[in-house]
Residue, then its C-alpha position, 0 to 999 in steps of 0.5 A: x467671622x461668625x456670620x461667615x461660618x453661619x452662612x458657610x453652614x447653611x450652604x452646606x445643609x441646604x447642598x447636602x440636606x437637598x442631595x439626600x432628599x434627592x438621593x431618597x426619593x429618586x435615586x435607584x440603588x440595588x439591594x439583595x438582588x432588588x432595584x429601588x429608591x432608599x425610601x422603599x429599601x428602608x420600607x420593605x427591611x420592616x415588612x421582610x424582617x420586622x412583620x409582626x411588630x409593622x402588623x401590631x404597630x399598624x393595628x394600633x395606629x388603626x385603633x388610634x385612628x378611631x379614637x383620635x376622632x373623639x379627642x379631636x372632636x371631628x363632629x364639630x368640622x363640619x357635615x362631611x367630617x361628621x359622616x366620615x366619623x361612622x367610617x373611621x369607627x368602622x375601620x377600626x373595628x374591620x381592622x381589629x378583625x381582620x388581624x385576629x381574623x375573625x370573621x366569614x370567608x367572604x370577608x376574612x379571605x386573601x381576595x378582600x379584607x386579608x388581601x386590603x390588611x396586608x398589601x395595602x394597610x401595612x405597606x401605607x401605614x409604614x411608608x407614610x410616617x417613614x416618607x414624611x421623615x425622609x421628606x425633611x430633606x426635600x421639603x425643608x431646606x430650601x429645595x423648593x424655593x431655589x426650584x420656585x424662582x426659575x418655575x414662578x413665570x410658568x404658573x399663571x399662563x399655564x395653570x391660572x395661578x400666581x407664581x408663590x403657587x410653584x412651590x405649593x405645587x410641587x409640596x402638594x404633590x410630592x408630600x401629599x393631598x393632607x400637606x398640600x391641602x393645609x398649605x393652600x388653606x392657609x395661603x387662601x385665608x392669608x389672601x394669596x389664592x382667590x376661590x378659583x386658585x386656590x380650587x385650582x391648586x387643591x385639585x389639580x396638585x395636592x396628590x397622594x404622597x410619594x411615599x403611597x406611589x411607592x406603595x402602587x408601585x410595587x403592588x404593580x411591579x413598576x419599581x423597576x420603572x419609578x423614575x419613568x412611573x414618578x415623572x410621567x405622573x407629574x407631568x400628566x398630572x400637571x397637563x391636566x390640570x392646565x386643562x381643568x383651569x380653562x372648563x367647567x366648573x373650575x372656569x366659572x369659579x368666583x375670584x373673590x378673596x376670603x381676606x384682603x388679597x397680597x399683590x405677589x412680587x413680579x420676578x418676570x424682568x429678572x435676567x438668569x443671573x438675578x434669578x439665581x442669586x434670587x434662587x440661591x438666598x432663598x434656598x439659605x434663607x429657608x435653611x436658616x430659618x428652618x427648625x434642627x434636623x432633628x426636630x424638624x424630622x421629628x416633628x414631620x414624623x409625627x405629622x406623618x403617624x397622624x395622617x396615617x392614623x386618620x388615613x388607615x380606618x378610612x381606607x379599611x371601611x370604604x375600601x373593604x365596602x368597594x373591594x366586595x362590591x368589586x368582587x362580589x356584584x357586577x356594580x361597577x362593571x356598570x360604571x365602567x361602560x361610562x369609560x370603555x368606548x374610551x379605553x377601547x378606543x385608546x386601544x390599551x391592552x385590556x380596556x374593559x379592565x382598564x375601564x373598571x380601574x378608573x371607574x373605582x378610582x373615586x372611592x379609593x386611589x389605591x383599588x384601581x391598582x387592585x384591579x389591573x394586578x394580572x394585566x400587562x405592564x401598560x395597562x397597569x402602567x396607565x391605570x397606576x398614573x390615572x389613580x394619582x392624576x385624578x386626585x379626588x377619592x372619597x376615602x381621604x382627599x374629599x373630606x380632607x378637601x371638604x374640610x377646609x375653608x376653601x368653598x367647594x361642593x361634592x357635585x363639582x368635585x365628582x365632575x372634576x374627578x370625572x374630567x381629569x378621568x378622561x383627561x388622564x387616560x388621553x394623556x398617558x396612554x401614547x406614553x406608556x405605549x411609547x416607552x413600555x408597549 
């Protein structure tokens, strides 16, 4: 009788909990005249009607952040953790600044460093630990292990990886690059990723969160299209990451293993049936073993404050430093000619703009967006899928990447950056053309 009430209750959890993960991130509902997911509803009710207590707790995290380096003894991970301690401590300062706004005009004005403090540091301050709590019900009963079973076939013709990597996949891309990224560093030390897959997955998944997509959304005006701007982001994503497998650097990669390689159980022969009595006792199985809701959304929470300290000073530095040399020299107007006969010859809206948007992709995910702000809807469109599908940018997900045992070289990750550049403007072009132009 008890087992059956246990099994009863972990049905349950797993339907509801999977529903309300679903229903946060997916399901558009209308609030006072605004059309949005729940996560974003819960996000903007802090911003309209708790604004100086998000700006003082956003400030505090920022300070955090630069002092958390010290207890965690940064210096000690490695050269690239070492060099990111300077720009941590700078974004501390710069945000201690900023709010007070002490400074000169070129640096405390509504174009620069107000502008980087309030539509980008407290909307991603506010939505990462607030996104990591909601992600409990997505991530952590069961979803993506029913999800994993059906898509396990797919990912070592398409993608060069062995199927566990289905659920790593989708966590890398819809929790963020940080998630994503310790996932893959533990399944390569465990075995289960040689060098090439587990570079695979790390720069071909582990995205920034849903939660920051949200956040380039609204600065675009595109909540009105999540699902379509969520969706078609996954797929490009994924398109390009069928590409980069099979071309330079990534094709050349070592297969070694770092530890003893684990043959992965062959699923292939099951019938649909099997596979969803498979599907369904690993979606119980997860439920059950999984921690209470509310320390699991507790501790993801927490997860979720951490990364968002370790996050804002950085994207405060590196991101003030490029919003000035974007607004105040001609630098990347140069870079961008790297790819305007491309967006030119995609015909987009504004090429040069679009060009100048992937251009500066590579020092933060966020500033394309800042770029293409007055654009048309298909231009800002493309760039705001471009920022996320490209994954590599030097504010966060490089040292983060750099960070962990997997052997990747800052050469190989910038040529990465550049093909899935090129790549994504390709792909994602014809398909804002066809649903918005």
């Amino acid at each position: 009788m008890g087992t059956m009430k246990g099994k009863l209750r972990n049905t349950l959890e797993f339907v509801v909990y999977s529903l309300m993960g679903i229903i946060f991130f997916f399901i558009p509902i209308t609030l006072n005249g605004s059309t949005s997911i729940p996560l974003d509803h819960v996000v903007t009710f802090f911003q309209e009607h708790l604004a100086t207590l998000s700006k003082v707790l956003i400030l505090i995290a920022v300070i955090c952040g630069g002092i958390l380096l010290f207890i965690q003894k940064d210096w000690e991970k490695g050269k690239i953790a070492t060099s990111f301690i300077v720009f941590k401590v700078l974004g501390a300062i710069i945000g201690i600044l900023l709010f007070f706004k002490i400074g000169p005009d070129w640096f405390v004005n509504e174009k620069t460093g107000l502008y980087l403090y309030d539509y980008l540091v407290v909307p991603v301050g506010l939505t990462v630990p607030i996104g990591a709590a909601f992600l409990t019900f997505l991530v952590s009963y069961g979803l993506f292990e029913f999800v994993g079973v059906f898509t396990q076939q797919i990912m070592k013709p398409i993608w060069n990886v062995p199927g566990r990597a289905a659920v790593n996949a989708l966590a890398s891309f819809v929790a963020s690059f940080a998630v994503g990224l310790l996932i893959t560093d533990k399944e390569y030390r465990e075995g289960k990723y040689n060098h090439k897959e587990a570079v695979i997955i790390a720069t071909g998944f582990s995205t920034v969160t849903v939660a920051f997509m949200i956040v380039i959304a609204k600065t675009l005006n595109l909540m009105s299209h999540w699902n379509l701007y969520f969706f078609v982001t996954l797929f490009v994503t994924f398109a390009v990451t069928a590409i980069t497998t099979r071309i330079p650097p990534i094709s050349r990669m070592s297969t070694e293993y770092y530890d003893t390689p684990e043959v992965e159980e062959d699923l292939s022969d099951l019938s649909f049936n099997s596979k969803v009595s498979l599907a369904w006792e690993r979606g119980l199985t997860t439920v059950k073993e999984a921690p209470h809701l509310f320390n699991n959304i507790w501790q993801n929470f927490k997860e979720g404050v951490l990364m968002t300290m370790s996050i804002l000073p950085t994207i405060l530095s590196i991101g003030l430093i490029f919003m000035l040399l974007a607004e105040y020299t001609p630098v990347f107007n140069y870079v961008a000619y790297i790819f305007y006969p491309l967006t030119a010859l995609l015909q987009i809206p504004e090429p040069f703009l679009a060009a100048k948007g992937t251009a500066i992709g590579i020092t933060e995910m966020f500033l394309p967006s800042l770029i293409v702000v007055e654009a048309s809807i298909v231009t800002k469109f493309i760039i705001a899928v471009v920022s996320v599908s490209t994954i590599i940018f030097f504010s966060a997900s490089v040292p983060s990447m750099m960070s962990t045992h997997i052997p990747l070289k800052i050469h190989e990750l910038v040529i990465i950056w550049f093909e899935r550049s090129v790549l994504s403007l390709i792909i994602v072009t014809p398909i804002a053309f066809l649903f918005l132009g």
